[in-house]
N, C-alpha and C positions, 0 to 999 in steps of 0.2 A: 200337185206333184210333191213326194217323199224327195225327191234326191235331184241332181245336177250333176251330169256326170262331164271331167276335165282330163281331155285329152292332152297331154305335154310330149314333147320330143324324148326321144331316147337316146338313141346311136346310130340313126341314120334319116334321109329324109325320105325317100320313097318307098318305106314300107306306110307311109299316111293315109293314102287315099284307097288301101286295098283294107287296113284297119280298120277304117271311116264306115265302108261298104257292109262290111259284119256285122259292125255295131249297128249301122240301122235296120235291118234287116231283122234285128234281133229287141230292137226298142220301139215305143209306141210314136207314132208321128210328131207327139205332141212331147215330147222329154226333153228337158234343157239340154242341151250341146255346148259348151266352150273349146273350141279348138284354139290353143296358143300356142304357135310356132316362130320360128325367129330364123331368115339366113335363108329360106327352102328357096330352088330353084326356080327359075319363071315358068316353066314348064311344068314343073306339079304343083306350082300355085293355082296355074291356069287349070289342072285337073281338079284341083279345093272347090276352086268359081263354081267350075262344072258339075260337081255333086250339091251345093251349096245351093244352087236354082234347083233341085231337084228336090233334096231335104234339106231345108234351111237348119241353121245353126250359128252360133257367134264366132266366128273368127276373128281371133287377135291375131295380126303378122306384126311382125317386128324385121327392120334390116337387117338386123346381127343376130346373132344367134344367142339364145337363153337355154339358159340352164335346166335341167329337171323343175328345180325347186324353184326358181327362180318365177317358170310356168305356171305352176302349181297355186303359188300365191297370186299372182295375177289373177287367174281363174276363181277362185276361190273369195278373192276381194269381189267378184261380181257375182257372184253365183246368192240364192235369197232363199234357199229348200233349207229343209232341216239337215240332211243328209250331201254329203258331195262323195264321190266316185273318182279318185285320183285313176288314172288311165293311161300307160304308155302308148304312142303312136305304132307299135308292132305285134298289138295283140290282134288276137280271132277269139271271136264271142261265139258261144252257142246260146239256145233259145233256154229263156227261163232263166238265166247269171243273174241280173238285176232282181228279178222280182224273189230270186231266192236270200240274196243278201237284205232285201228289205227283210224279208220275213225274219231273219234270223235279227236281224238289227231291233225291230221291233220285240218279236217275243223276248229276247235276250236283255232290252234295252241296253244293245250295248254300245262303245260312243266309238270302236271300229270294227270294223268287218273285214276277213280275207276269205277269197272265194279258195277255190281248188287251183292251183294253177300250174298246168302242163309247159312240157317244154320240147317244140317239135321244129318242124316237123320231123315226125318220129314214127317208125313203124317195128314195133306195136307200141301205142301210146306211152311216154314217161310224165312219170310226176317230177315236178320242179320243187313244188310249195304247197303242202297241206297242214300249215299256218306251222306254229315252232315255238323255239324256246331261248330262252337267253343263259346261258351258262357262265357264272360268274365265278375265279376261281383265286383267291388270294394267295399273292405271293412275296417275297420278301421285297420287291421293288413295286409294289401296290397290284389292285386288282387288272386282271386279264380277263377282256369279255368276249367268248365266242356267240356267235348266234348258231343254233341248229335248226333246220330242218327238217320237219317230219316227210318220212318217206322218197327223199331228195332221189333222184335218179329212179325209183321204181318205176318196174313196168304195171300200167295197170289192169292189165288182165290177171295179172299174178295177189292184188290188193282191192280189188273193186269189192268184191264179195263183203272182205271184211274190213272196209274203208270204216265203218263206224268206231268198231272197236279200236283200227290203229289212228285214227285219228281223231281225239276228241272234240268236242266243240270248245272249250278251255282253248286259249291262246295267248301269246306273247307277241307274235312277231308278223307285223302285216307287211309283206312286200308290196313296194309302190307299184310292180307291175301291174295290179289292178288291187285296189282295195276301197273299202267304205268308211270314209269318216264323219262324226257328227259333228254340224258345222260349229254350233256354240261350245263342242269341247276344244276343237283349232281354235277357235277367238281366247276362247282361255289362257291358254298357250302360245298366242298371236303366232307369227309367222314361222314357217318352214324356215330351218336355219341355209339361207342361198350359198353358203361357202362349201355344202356337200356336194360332192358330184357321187361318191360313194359311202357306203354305211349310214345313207339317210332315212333307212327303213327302221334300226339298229337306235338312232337319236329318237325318232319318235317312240319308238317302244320303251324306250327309256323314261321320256317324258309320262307316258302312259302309266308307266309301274310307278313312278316318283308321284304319281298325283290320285293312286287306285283307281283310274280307268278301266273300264269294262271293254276288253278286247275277246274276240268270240271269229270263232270260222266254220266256214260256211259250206259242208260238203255235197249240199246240191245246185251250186253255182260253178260253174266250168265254165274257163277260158285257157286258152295257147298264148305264149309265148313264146312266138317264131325269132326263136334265137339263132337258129340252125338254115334260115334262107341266106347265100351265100351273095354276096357284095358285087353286084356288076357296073355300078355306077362311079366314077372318078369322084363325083362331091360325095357319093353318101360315104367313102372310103377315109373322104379328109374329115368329114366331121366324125368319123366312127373316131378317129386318130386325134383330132381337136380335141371331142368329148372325155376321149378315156387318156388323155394326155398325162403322164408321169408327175407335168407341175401342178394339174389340177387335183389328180390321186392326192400327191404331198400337203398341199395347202386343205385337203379335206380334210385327209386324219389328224394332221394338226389340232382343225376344228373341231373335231370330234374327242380328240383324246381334252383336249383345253375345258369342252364344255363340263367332262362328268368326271374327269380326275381319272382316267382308266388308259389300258392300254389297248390296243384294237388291234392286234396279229401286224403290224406293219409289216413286214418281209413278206409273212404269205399272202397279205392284199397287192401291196405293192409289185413284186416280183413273180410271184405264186400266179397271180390270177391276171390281174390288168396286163401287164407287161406281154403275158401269153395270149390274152385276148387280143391285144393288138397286132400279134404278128398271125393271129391263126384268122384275122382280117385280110391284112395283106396277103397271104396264102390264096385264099377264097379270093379276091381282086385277081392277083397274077396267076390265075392258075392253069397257064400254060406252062409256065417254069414249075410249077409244083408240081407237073406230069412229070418234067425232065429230072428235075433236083431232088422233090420230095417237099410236102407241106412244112415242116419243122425247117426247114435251110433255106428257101423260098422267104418265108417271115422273116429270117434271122436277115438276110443278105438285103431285103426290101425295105426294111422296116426305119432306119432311121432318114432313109430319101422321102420317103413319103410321109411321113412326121414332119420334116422342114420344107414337103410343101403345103402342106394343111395348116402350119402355121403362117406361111406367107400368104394363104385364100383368105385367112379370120383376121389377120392382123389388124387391118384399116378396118373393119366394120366396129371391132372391138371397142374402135377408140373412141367411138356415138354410145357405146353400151353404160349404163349406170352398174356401178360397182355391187356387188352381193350383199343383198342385208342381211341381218341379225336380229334374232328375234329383242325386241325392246323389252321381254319382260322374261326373257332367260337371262340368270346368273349362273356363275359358276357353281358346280354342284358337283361333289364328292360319290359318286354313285356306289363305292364301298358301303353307304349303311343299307341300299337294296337287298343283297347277297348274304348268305349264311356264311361265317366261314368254310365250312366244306362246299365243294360246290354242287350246287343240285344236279342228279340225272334225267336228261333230257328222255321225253318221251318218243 
């Protein structure tokens, strides 16, 4: 077997076992599985069991909850393919994802892979991620790094045709929602850095460009990233809320701006995006009040009660939890000599 593909938590737990279902479905009997989860409820653990006698696979549980990255390296520490398949627990696989990113990984020999990845459910299909670029732009209090995305929000009946042309096979920027990496370029690199909870697709493409890694994407591998399935569960609401938590945001980009000397949009990750993502969670939870009030005022009026109880559910497990590592062979690194002074335009 080419690859080992590692399933890790996202932002909720009971999107796992319907993920699980897709992916086998879609994979040969015989393909490594690492599922690492941390915190899931007894009830879809019990559903794990229950697929698990069915397609066997490694599962790691943990009492508390783990991080993305956290996941990642666990998996990843056990996984022995040339190839690993980082994998959010909220995707939908179609047939043919895997063997197109091997093909591409191979002819291209390149040491990561991003597929096509949608973002639904959606009618008529949108584009999420048809791989991207890092836009580096110097300024008088040091460099600003945005990341873009090719084709972000398109509809793809509107781009399929000429998916070749707008999407090159060239890449920069693999989202963790599902990508391929080559396991001996990660050991190079040692560990995912565990202090991201965001912009950790962003550190590694960093990593990648700082070492002339061969990154490549893969436009006949399609998966979904069911962004858009609405919250009906109390736990998956707290850890959506845990997860995308304000202190974890802060203490990330921290990490991020620390590692490569740069700035990363703080306001618009911090406020812009996370902040809205959490209330337009709670929205989708209560959304009987969001019939009466309106989505937008619903989040607003919810959102900081339901924060203080997601943090009293994690609290105690937390304290069993080992703290976030670092990768041991990352230093600080100036990421200004990457970037031209002007800044390139994104494809």
């Amino acid at each position: 077997m080419l690859t080992t593909i590692i399933v890790s938590p996202r932002e909720r737990f009971s999107s796992l076992p319907h993920s699980l279902r897709s992916l086998f479905k879609t994979i040969s009997p015989d393909q490594p599985v690492i599922v690492v989860e941390g915190a899931t409820p007894p009830d879809i653990r019990e559903e794990l069991n229950e697929i698990n006698e069915a397609r066997p696979f490694e599962h790691i549980a943990f009492p508390y909850p783990v991080t993305p990255n956290q996941a990642r390296n666990i998996g990843s520490d056990r996984a022995t393919t040339d190839y690993i398949v980082f994998s959010d627990n909220d995707i939908e696989y179609e047939e043919g994802w895997l063997e197109a990113l091997e093909r591409t990984a191979i002819s291209e020999n390149a040491d990561a892979v991003g597929p096509l990845i949608f973002i639904g459910p959606a009618s008529p299909r949108k584009v999420h991620h048809a791989g991207g670029v890092l836009v580096g732009k110097h300024e008088d209090d040091g460099l600003k790094l945005v990341e873009k995305h090719r084709l972000m929000n398109a509809e793809w009946p509107d781009v399929a045709d000429d998916i070749d042309a707008l999407a090159p096979i060239t890449n920069e920027v693999c989202e963790f929602h599902c990508a391929m990496v080559r396991r001996e370029f990660l050991n190079s690199v040692d560990k995912l850095d565990e202090r991201l909870v965001t912009r950790e697709q962003m550190d590694f493409a960093l990593q990648a460009k700082s070492t002339g890694a061969c990154v490549r994407f893969s436009r006949k591998s399609h998966v979904t990233y069911r962004s858009f399935d609405p919250i009906d569960r109390l736990d998956d609401l707290h850890y959506f809320l845990f997860r995308w938590s304000d202190e974890y945001v802060v203490a990330s980009l921290d990490a991020f701006e620390g590692n490569w000397q740069i700035k990363a949009e703080r306001d618009r990750v911090r406020y812009g995006w996370t902040r809205k993502h959490r209330r337009r969670a709670v929205a989708s939870y209560h959304r009987g009040w969001s019939r009466i009030l309106g989505a937008s005022v619903t989040g607003r009026l919810f959102l900081a009660y339901e924060e203080r109880k997601a943090r009293e559910r994690f609290e105690d497990m937390l304290s069993f939890a080992p703290g976030p590592a670092q990768s041991s062979k990352r230093s600080t690194f100036a990421a200004s000599g990457l970037f031209k002074s002007k800044a390139p335009t994104a494809e």
